[in-house]
C-alpha positions as CSV (number, residue, x, y, z in Angstrom):
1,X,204.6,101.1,-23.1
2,X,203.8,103.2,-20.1
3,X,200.1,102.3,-20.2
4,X,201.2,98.8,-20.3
5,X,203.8,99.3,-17.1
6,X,200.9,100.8,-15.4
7,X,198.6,98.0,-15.9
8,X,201.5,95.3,-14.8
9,X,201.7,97.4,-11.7
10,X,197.8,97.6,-11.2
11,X,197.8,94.0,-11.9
12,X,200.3,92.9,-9.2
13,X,199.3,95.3,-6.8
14,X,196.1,93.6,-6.8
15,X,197.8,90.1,-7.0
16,X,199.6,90.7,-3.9
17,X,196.7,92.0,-1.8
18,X,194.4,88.9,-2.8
19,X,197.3,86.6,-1.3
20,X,197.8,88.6,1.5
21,X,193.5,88.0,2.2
22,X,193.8,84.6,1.0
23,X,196.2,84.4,3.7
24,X,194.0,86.2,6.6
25,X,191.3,83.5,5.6
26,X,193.8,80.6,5.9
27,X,194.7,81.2,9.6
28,X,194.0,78.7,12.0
29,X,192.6,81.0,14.7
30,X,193.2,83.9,16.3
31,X,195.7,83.4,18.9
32,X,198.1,81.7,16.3
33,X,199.4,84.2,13.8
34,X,200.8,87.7,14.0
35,X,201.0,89.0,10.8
36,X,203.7,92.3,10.6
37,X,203.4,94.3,7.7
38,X,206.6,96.3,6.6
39,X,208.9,97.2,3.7
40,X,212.1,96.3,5.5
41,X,213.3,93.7,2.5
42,X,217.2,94.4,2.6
43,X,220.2,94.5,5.1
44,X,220.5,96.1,8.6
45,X,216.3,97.0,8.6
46,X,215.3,93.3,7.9
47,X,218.0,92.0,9.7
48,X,217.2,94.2,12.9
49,X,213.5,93.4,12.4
50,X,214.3,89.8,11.9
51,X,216.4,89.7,15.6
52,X,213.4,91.8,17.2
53,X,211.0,88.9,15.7
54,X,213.0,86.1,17.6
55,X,212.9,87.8,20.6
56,X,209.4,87.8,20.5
57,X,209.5,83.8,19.1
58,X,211.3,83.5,22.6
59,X,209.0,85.2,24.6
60,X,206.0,83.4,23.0
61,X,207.2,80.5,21.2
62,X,203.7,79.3,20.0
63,X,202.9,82.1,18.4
64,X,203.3,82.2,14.4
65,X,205.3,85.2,12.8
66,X,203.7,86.2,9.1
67,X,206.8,88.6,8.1
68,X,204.8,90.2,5.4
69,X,207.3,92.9,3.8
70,X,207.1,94.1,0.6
71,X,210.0,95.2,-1.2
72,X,210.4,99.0,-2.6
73,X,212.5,102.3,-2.3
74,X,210.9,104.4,1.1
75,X,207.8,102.5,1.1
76,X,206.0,103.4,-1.8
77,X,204.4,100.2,-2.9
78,X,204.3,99.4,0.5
79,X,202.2,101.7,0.9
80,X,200.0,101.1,-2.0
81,X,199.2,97.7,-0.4
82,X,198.6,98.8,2.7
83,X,196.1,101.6,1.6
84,X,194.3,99.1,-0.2
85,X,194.1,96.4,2.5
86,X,193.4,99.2,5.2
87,X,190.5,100.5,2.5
88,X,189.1,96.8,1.8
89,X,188.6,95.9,5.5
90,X,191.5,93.5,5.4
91,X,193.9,95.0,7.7
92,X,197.4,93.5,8.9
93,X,197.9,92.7,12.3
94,X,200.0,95.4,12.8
95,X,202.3,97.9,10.1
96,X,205.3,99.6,10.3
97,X,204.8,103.7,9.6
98,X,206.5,106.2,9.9
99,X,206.0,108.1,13.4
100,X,203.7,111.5,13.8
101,X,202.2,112.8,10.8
102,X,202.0,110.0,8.6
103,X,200.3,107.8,10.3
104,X,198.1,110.4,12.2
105,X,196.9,112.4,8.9
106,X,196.1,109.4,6.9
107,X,194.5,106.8,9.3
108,X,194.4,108.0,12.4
109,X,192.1,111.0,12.0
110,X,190.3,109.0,9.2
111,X,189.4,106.1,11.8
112,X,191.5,103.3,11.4
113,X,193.3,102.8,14.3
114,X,192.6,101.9,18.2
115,X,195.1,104.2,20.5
116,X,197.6,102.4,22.2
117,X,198.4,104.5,25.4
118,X,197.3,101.3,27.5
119,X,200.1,99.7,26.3
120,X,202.7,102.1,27.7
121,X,200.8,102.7,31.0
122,X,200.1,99.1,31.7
123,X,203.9,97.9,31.2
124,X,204.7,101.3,32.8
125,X,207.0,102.6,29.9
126,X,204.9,106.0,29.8
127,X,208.0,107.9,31.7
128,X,210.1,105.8,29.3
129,X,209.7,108.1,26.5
130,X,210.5,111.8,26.5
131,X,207.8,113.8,26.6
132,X,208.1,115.9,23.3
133,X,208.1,111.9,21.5
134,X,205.1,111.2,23.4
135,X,203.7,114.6,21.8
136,X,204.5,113.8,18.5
137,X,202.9,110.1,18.6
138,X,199.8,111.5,20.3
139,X,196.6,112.4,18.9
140,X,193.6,114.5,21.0
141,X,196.2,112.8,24.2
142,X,196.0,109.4,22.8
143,X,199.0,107.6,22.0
144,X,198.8,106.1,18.4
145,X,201.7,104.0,17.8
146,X,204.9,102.5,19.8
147,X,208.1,104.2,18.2
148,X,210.8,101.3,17.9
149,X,213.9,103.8,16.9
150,X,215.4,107.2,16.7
151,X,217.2,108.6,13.7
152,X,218.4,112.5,13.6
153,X,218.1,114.4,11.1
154,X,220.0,117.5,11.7
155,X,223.3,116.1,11.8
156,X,226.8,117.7,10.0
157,X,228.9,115.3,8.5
158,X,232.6,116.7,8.2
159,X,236.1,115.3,7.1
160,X,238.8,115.9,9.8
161,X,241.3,115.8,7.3
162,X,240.4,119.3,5.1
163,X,239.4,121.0,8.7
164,X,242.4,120.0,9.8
165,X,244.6,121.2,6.7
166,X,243.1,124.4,6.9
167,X,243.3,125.1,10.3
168,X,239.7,125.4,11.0
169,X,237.0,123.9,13.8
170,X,233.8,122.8,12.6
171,X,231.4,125.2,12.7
172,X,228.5,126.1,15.4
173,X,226.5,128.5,14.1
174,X,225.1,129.3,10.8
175,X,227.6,132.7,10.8
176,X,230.9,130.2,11.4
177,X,229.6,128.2,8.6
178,X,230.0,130.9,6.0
179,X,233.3,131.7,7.1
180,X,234.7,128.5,6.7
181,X,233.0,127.9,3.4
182,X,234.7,130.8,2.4
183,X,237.9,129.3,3.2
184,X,237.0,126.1,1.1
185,X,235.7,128.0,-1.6
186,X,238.8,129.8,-2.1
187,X,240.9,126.5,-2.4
188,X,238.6,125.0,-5.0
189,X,236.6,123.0,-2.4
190,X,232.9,122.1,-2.0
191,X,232.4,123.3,1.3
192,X,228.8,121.6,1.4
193,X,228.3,118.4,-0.2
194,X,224.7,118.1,-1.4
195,X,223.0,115.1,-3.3
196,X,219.5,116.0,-4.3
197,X,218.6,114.1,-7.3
198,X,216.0,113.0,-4.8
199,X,214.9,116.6,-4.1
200,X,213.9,115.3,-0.2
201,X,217.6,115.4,0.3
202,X,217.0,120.1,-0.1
203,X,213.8,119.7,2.5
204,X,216.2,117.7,4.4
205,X,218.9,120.4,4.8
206,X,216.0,122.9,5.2
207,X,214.7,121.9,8.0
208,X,218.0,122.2,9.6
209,X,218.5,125.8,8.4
210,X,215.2,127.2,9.1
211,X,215.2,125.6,12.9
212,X,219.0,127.3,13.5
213,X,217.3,130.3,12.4
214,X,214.0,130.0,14.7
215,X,214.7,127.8,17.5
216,X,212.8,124.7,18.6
217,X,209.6,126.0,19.3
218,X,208.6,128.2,16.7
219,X,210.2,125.7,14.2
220,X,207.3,123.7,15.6
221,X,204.9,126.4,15.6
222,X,205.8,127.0,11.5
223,X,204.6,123.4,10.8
224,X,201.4,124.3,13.1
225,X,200.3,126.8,10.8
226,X,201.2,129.2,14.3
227,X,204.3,131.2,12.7
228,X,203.7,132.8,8.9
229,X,206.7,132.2,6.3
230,X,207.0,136.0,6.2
231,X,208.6,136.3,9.7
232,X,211.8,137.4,9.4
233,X,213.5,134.8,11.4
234,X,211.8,132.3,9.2
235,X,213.0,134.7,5.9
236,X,215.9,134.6,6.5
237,X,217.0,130.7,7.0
238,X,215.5,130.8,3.6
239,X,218.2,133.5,2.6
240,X,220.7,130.7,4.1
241,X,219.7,128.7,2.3
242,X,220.3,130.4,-0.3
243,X,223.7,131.5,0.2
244,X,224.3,128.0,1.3
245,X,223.8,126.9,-2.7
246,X,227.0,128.8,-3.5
247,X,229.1,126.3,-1.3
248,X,227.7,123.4,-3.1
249,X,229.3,120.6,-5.4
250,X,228.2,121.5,-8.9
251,X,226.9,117.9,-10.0
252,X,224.3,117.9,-6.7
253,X,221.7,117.5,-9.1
254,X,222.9,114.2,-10.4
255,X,224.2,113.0,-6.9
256,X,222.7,110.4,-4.5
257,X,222.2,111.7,-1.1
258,X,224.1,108.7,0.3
259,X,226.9,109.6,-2.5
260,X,227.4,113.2,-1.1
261,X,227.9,111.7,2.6
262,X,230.7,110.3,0.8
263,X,232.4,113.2,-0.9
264,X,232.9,114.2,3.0
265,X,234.6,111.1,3.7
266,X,236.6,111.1,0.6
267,X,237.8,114.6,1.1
268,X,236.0,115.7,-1.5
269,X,234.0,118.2,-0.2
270,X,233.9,119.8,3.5
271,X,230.7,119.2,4.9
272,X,227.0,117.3,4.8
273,X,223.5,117.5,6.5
274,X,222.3,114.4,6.5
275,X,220.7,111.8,8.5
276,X,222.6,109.9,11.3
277,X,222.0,106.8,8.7
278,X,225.0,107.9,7.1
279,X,226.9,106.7,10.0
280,X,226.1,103.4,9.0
281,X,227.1,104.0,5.4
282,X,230.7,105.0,6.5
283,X,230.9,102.2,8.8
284,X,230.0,100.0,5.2
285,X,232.2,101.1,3.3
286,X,235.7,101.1,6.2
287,X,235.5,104.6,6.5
288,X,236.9,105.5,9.9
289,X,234.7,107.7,12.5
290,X,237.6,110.7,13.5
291,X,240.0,109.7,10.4
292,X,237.8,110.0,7.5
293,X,234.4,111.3,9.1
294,X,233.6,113.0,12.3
295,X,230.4,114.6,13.1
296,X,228.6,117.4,14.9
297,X,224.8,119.1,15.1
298,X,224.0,120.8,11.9
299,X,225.4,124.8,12.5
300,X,222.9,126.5,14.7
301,X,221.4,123.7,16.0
302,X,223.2,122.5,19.3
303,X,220.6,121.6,21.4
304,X,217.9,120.4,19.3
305,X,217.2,117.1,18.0
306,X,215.2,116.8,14.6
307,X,214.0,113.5,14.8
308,X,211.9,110.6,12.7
309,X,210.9,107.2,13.9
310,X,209.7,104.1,12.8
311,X,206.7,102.7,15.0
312,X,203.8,99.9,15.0
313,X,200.2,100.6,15.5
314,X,196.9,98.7,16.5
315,X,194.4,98.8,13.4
316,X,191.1,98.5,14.2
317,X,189.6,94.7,13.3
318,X,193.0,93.5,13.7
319,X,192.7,89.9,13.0
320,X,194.9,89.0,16.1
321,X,194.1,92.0,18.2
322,X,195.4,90.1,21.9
323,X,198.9,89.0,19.4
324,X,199.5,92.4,18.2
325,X,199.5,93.9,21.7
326,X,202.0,91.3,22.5
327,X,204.8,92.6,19.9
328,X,203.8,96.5,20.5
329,X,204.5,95.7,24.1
330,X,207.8,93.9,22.7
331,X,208.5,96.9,20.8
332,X,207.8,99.3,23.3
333,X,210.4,97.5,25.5
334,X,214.0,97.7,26.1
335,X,214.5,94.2,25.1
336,X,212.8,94.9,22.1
337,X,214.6,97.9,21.5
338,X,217.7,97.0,22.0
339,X,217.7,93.8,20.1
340,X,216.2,96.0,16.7
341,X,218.4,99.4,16.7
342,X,222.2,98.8,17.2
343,X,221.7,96.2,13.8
344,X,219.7,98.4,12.4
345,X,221.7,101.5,13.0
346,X,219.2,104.0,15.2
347,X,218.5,104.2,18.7
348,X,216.1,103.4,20.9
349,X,213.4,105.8,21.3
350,X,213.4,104.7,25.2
351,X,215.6,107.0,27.2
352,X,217.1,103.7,29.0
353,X,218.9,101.7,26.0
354,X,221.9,99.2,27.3
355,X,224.9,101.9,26.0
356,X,227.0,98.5,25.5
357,X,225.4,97.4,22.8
358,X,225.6,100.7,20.3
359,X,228.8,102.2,18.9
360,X,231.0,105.7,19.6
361,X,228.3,107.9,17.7
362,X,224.7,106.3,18.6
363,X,226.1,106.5,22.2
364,X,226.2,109.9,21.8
365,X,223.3,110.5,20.1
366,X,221.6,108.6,23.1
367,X,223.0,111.3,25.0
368,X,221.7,114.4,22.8
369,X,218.3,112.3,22.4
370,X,218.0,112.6,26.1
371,X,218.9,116.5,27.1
372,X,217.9,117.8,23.7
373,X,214.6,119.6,22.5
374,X,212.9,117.4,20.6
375,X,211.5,118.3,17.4
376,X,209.9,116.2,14.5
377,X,211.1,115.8,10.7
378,X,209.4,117.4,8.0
379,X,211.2,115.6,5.3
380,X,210.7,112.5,6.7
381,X,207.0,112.2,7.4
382,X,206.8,113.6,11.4
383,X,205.9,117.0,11.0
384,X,203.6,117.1,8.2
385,X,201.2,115.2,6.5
386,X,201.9,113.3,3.0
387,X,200.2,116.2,1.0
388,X,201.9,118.8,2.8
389,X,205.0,117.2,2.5
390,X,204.6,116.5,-1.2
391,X,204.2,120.1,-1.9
392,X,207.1,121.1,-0.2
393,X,209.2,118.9,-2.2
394,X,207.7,120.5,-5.2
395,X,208.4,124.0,-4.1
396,X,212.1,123.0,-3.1
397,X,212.6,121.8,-6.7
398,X,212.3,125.0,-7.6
399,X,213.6,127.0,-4.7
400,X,217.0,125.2,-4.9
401,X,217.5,126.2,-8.6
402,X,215.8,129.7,-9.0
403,X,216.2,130.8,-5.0
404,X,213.5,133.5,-5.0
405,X,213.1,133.7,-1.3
406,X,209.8,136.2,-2.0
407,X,208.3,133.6,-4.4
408,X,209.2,130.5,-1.8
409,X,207.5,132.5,1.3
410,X,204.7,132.8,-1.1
411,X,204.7,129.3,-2.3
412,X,205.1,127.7,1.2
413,X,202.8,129.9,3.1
414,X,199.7,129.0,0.5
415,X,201.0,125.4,1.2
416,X,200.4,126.2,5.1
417,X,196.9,127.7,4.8
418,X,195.7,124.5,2.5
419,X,197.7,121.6,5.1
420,X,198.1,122.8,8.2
421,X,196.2,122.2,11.4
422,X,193.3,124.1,11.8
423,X,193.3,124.9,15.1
């Protein structure tokens, strides 16, 4: 059965990429088509793409949009086409990725794509962007792909309601989030909600741990390869992590990450580190910002943003290069921008968004994203590559079940020597 699945796959994988050439050789010329390769198939990310794509249909109406999406959890057979395409000499127009990392380790270095700081500096968007997003976009101090939104990573999700029977304030460091927990823990209450049958939902909280416990640069430094696992700041957001575990609801294992978000706003646990896509989640499903969910920065991280991105890049041999630098300009705008994010939930990765359109939370998190250190996402693709990443999520697996910090420092410093920059 499983060898059969596989071929099914193998066999529509390879379908799909002989229509999507069989359409490259059907275009008329070109200065007619844009094709815009993505896997935003369902709700607010197809219907934010889908209100960025008539802007540009305004802008140049004789232009001809091939929305080429393909359909699939995170990307992953999006990906798969893509790689191939990319690999056959058959390359979209242009493709959504994920900012930093992701696109940088796995076609950037390898030769795939033109830079695109020309774009920026000839709309004059380049002091548009803060600097530390222009860093993490940037390869040898070429820009590599225009970032169309923000999310944050390190956010704390918390229901106002058991705070507020308890008499407690939501806490701002890692040492007031123990002693709340405590508090929970003695009235029979998940003080952290945690869904991690997807184990990227652990990395996720992780990341938020480790850079309360080392600050924004050497939390940048760490994914450089710069800063071993054994330092003891970095040892002991891994001992956090562990305590953190005996806060957690017991069916974590089992739980969607989206699922634990609500726990939070059904009063069923305390607290979640999650994405600010959860916002959008609680706004869904009539759950009321300040009634049912509130937020603040993960503990210990006031100050920093953790952020991830989704951008467009310049192939090289795109079939419609002159097209493609038509929508990155788009994108790289403020019209763009602001037609894409407040449907799809994130916020512009411009500094200069029109606050009127976006709600009570990604107002503020315009204002964070602004004054904040910026640093990038590990579980999300920004900070590390795909391999590096993969391990990771391997050695959480683990981690979160066993938590042997002295095995983990082990595990994720041999994972730093074999991925990380060498600089």
């Amino acid at each position: 059965m499983r060898k059969r699945i596989m071929v099914g796959l193998l066999v529509a994988l390879v379908a799909t990429t002989m229509l999507f050439a069989q359409g490259a050789q059907e275009r008329k010329g070109p200065s007619k088509t844009l094709e815009i390769f993505s896997w935003w198939t369902a709700g607010g990310e197809a219907d934010g793409l889908q209100a960025m794509i008539n802007e540009f249909n305004r802008q140049y109406p004789d232009i001809e949009i091939i929305n080429a999406t393909v359909a699939g959890g995170a990307g992953t057979n999006a990906k798969a086409v893509l790689a191939t395409r990319m690999q056959g000499g058959n390359p979209p127009d242009t493709f959504q990725v994920h900012a930093g990392h992701e696109l940088i380790d796995t076609w950037v270095v390898s030769g795939f794509m033109e830079p695109v700081t020309f774009i920026l500096k000839d709309a004059g968007f380049m002091d548009k962007y803060p600097a530390d997003v222009i860093d993490i976009i940037s390869y040898n101090g070429e820009v590599y792909s225009i970032p169309v939104n923000i999310h944050r990573s390190n956010v704390m999700w918390y229901s106002p309601k058991l705070f507020a029977q308890f008499n407690l304030t939501p806490p701002k460091t890692i040492e007031d989030f123990f002693k709340v927990a405590e508090v929970f823990k003695a009235n029979g209450i998940p003080a952290l909600a945690l869904g991690d049958n997807e184990i990227w939902a652990a990395t996720h909280l992780l990341e938020s741990v480790i850079l309360a416990n080392v600050g924004p640069d050497k939390y940048r430094d760490l994914w450089q390869g710069k800063v071993k696992w054994n330092d003891p700041q970095v040892r002991k957001g891994l001992t956090d992590y562990t305590k953190m575990m005996g806060y957690i609801n017991r069916d974590h294992a089992a739980l969607a990450n989206m699922d634990a978000a609500g726990y939070v706003a059904e009063g069923k646990a305390a607290m979640n580190v999650m994405g600010d896509w959860a916002a959008g989640y609680y706004y869904s499903q009539g759950f009321k910002q300040g009634v049912d969910w509130d937020w603040a920065p993960a503990p210990g991280t006031t100050g920093s943003f953790i952020m991830l991105s989704d951008s467009f890049g310049l192939p090289k041999n795109a079939p419609n290069r002159d097209n493609v630098i038509k929508w990155l300009t788009l994108c790289a705008s403020q019209a763009g921008q602001d037609a894409f994010n407040p449907i799809k939930g994130s916020i512009p990765s411009r500094i200069d968004g029109d606050r009127s359109k976006y709600d009570k939370y990604l107002n503020a998190a315009m204002d964070d994203f602004a004054s904040n250190a910026i640093v990038a996402s590990v579980a999300h693709g920004a900070a590390v590559s795909e391999p590096w990443l993969t391990r990771v999520n391997d050695i959480m697996s683990v981690f979160t079940t066993d938590l042997n910090v002295d095995k983990a420092i082990a595990e994720f410093q041999a994972a730093a020597d074999r991925y990380a920059p060498k600089n």
